[in-house]
C-alpha positions in Angstrom: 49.9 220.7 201.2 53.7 221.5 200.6 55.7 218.4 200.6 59.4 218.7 201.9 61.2 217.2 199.3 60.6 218.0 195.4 62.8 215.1 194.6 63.8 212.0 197.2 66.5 210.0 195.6 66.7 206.5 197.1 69.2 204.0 196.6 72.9 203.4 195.4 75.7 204.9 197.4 79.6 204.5 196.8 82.8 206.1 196.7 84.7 206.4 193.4 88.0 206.1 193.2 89.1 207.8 189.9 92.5 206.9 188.2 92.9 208.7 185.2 95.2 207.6 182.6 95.2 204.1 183.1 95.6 202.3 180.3 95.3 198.3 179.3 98.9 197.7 180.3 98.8 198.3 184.1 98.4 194.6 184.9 101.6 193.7 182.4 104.3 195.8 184.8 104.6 195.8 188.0 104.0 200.2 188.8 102.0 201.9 186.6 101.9 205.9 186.9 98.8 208.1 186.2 97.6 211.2 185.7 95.7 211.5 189.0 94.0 209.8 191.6 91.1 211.3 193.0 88.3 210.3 196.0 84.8 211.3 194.9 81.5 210.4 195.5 79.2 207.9 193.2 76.4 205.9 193.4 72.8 206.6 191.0 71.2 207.7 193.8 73.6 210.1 195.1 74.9 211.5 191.7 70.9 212.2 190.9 70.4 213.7 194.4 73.6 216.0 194.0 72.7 217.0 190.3 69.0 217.6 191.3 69.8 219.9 194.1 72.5 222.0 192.1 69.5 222.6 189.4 66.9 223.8 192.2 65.3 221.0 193.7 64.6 220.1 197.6 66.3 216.8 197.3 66.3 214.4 200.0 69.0 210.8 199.5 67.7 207.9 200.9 70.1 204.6 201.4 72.9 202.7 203.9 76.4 203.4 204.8 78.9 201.1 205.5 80.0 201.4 209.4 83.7 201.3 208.4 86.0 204.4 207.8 85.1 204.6 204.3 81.0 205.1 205.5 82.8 208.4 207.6 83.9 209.6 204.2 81.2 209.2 201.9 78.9 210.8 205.0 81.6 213.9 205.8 81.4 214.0 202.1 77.9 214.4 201.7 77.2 217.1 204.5 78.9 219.9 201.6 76.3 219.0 200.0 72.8 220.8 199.8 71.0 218.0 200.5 69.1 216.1 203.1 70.7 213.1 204.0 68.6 210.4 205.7 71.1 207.5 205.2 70.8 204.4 207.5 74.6 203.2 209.1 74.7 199.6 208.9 76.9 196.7 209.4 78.8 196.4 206.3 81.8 197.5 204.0 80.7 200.8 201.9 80.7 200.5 198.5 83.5 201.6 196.5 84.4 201.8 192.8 88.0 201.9 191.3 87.3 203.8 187.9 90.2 203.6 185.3 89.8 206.6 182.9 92.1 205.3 179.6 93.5 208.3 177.9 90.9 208.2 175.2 88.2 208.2 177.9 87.1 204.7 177.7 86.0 203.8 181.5 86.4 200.5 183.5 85.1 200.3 186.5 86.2 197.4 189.5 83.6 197.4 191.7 83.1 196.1 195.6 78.9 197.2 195.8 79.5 196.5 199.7 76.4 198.1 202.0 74.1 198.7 199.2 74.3 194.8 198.7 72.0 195.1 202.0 70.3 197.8 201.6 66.2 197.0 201.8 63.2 198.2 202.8 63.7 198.2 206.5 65.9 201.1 205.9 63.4 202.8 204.3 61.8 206.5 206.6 58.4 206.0 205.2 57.6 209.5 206.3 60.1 211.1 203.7 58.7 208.9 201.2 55.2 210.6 201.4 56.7 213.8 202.4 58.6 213.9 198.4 56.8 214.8 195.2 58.5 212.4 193.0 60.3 209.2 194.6 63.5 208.1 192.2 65.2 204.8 192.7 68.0 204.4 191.6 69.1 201.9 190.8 66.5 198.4 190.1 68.5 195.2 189.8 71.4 196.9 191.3 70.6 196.1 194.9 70.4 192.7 196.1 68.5 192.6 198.7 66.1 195.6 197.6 65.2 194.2 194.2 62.2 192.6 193.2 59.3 192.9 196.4 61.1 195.7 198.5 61.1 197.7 195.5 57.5 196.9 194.6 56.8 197.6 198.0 58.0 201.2 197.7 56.6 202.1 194.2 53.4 201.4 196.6 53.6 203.6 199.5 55.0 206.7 197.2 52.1 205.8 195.1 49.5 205.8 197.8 50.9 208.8 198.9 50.5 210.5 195.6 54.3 210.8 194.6 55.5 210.5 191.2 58.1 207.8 190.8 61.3 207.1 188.4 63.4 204.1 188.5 66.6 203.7 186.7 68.6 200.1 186.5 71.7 198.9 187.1 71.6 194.9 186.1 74.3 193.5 188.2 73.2 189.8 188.3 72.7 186.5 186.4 69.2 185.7 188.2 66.6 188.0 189.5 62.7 187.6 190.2 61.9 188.5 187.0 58.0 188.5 187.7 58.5 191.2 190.4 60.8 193.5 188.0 58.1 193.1 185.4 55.5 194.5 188.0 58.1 197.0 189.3 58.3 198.4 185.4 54.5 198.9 185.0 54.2 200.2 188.7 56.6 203.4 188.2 56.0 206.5 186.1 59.0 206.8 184.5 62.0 204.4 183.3 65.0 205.7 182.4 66.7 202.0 181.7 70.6 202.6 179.5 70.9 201.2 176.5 72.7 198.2 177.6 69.9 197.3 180.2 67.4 197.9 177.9 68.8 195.5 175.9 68.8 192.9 178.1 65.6 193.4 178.9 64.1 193.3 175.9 66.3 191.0 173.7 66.7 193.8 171.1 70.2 194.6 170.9 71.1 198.1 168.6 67.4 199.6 167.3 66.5 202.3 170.5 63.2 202.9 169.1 62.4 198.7 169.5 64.0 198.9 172.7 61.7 201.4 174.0 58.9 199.5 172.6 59.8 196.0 174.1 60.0 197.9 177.7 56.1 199.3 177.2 55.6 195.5 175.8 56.8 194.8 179.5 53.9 197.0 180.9 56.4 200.5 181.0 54.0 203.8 180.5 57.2 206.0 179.9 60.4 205.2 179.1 63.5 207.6 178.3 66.3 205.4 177.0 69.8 206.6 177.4 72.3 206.3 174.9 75.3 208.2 176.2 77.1 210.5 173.6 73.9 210.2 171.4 71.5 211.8 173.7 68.3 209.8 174.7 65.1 208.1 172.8 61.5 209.4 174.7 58.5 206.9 174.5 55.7 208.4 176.6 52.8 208.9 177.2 50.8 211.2 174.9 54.2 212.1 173.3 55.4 210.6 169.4 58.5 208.8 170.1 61.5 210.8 169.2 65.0 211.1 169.7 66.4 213.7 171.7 70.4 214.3 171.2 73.0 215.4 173.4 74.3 218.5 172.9 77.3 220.8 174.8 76.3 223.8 177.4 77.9 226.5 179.0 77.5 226.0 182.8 75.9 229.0 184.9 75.1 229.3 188.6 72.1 227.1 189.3 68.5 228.7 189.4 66.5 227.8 192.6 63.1 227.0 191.7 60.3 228.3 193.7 57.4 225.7 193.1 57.1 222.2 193.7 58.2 220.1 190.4 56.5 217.8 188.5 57.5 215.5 185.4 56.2 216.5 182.1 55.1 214.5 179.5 53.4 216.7 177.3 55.5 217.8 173.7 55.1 221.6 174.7 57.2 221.3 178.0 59.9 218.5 177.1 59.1 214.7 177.6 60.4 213.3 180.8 61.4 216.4 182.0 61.2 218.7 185.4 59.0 221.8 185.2 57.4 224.2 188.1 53.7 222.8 189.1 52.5 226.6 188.6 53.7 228.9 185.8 56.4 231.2 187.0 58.9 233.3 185.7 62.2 230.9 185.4 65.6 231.0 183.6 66.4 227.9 182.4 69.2 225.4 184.0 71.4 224.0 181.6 70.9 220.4 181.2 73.9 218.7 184.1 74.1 215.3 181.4 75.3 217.8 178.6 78.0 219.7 181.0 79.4 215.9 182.3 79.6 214.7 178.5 81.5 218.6 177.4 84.0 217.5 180.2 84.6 213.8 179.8 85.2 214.9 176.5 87.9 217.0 177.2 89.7 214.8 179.8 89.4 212.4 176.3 90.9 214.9 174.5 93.9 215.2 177.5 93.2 218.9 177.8 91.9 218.5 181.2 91.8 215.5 183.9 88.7 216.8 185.2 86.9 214.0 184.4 83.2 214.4 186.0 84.3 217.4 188.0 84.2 221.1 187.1 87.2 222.7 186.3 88.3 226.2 185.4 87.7 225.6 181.9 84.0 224.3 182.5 83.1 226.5 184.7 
């Protein structure tokens, strides 16, 4: 039976406010002036929905809004979008994240997480949840009142409804129910923890490869560890553990696939990645993570102030 959604993306919401420019003076004078200040949208959730849909997939985002102005935006916002939207309005501020871009590209971010601080399961349409082929959260330990049994409770139902599920973190917090994370990590598929989080999960601190093995010690089954500029580390299932780096595209018009998708964790098709259920003739996508690192790179290197957008020169 064909499901509706290859990809639901459930989760954190916000607006970014991006200053580019800033740099670690601004709080010792009184005006500071920047290269630009731009309103964008941010979140996990939403950046993988957006990404997702601009490679091919039916994507479907799943979360709350704030029922102030700024909920109006990030919704108006959205509707450009080629998604499905299914988010909840609820009584709260939305999220919203100031992001200071340094000239060298160094980012800070000040952060008021807002509605997704109440975001839970009640919010959840249970029906789109069986409807997608893979259910990604995004992000664990970055929502309040989600983490630890909500979560668990929705790695069930897209499990009983035969849905593959990813879950990405976002720790946030000094305590958490550290017994339901555990049993969150060995309930979903995939884990795609940064290195920072990893870290703190595991108590290994610079060696990726130990990383990825503390989070199978934690009950993982397959974990793809990112490390920014240096690419990622795959531990899965079936696969060696390797190291995959990041490398620079060319961006192209995306190709819409035409099956369902399914993650891969054999060596021939790519660990942890997106592939058509059935073989059919496809062109490749370029990889979105190695077009957003060639353009923070250039607003580093001040040609552009494009930041995570694409401009002429990216395009």
């Amino acid at each position: 039976m064909a499901r509706r959604f290859d990809v639901l993306c459930v989760g954190l919401q916000v607006i970014d406010l991006l200053v580019t420019g800033a740099d670690r003076g601004v709080f010792d004078r009184e005006t500071t002036n920047v290269e630009s200040i731009e309103l964008l949208l941010g979140g996990d959730a939403l950046n993988q929905a957006i990404t997702l849909s601009a490679l091919g997939a039916r994507t479907g985002l799943m979360g709350a809004v704030g029922s102030d102005p700024l909920g109006d935006v990030l919704l108006n916002r959205l509707a450009a979008q080629p998604i499905t939207v299914l988010d909840r309005r609820i009584d709260a501020k939305t999220g919203i994240s100031v992001v200071l871009c340094r000239p060298d590209g160094e980012l800070h971010f000040v952060l008021q997480t807002g509605h997704n601080e109440r975001f839970c399961y009640e919010h959840i349409d249970e029906q789109a949840v069986r409807d997608a082929g893979i259910v990604s959260i995004g992000s664990c330990m970055g929502m309040k009142a989600m983490d630890g049994a909500d979560t668990l409770r929705l790695l069930e139902l897209a499990a009983s409804a035969g849905a593959t599920t990813a879950m990405d973190f976002k720790i946030t917090r000094a305590e958490y129910d550290m017994p339901k994370v555990h049993e969150c990590i060995r309930r979903a598929d995939y884990l795609l923890p940064s290195e920072d989080d990893a870290a703190t999960l595991t108590g290994e601190k610079r060696d990726p490869k130990r990383m990825a093995e503390g989070m199978r010690d934690l009950g993982a089954r397959n974990v793809i560890l990112k490390l920014g500029e240096r690419g990622c580390y795959v531990a899965a299932d079936g696969v060696e553990m390797q190291s995959l780096p990041a490398r620079a595209a060319a961006w192209t018009p995306p190709v819409r696939a035409t099956a369902s998708w399914r993650p891969s964790s054999t060596a021939s098709a790519g660990a942890g990645t997106l592939k058509p259920a059935r073989a059919l003739p496809m062109r490749r996508a370029p990889s979105p993570w190695s077009r957003g690192a060639q353009t923070a790179r250039c607003a580093a290197r001040r040609k552009c102030a494009c930041a995570w957008r694409r401009c002429a020169e990216h395009r």
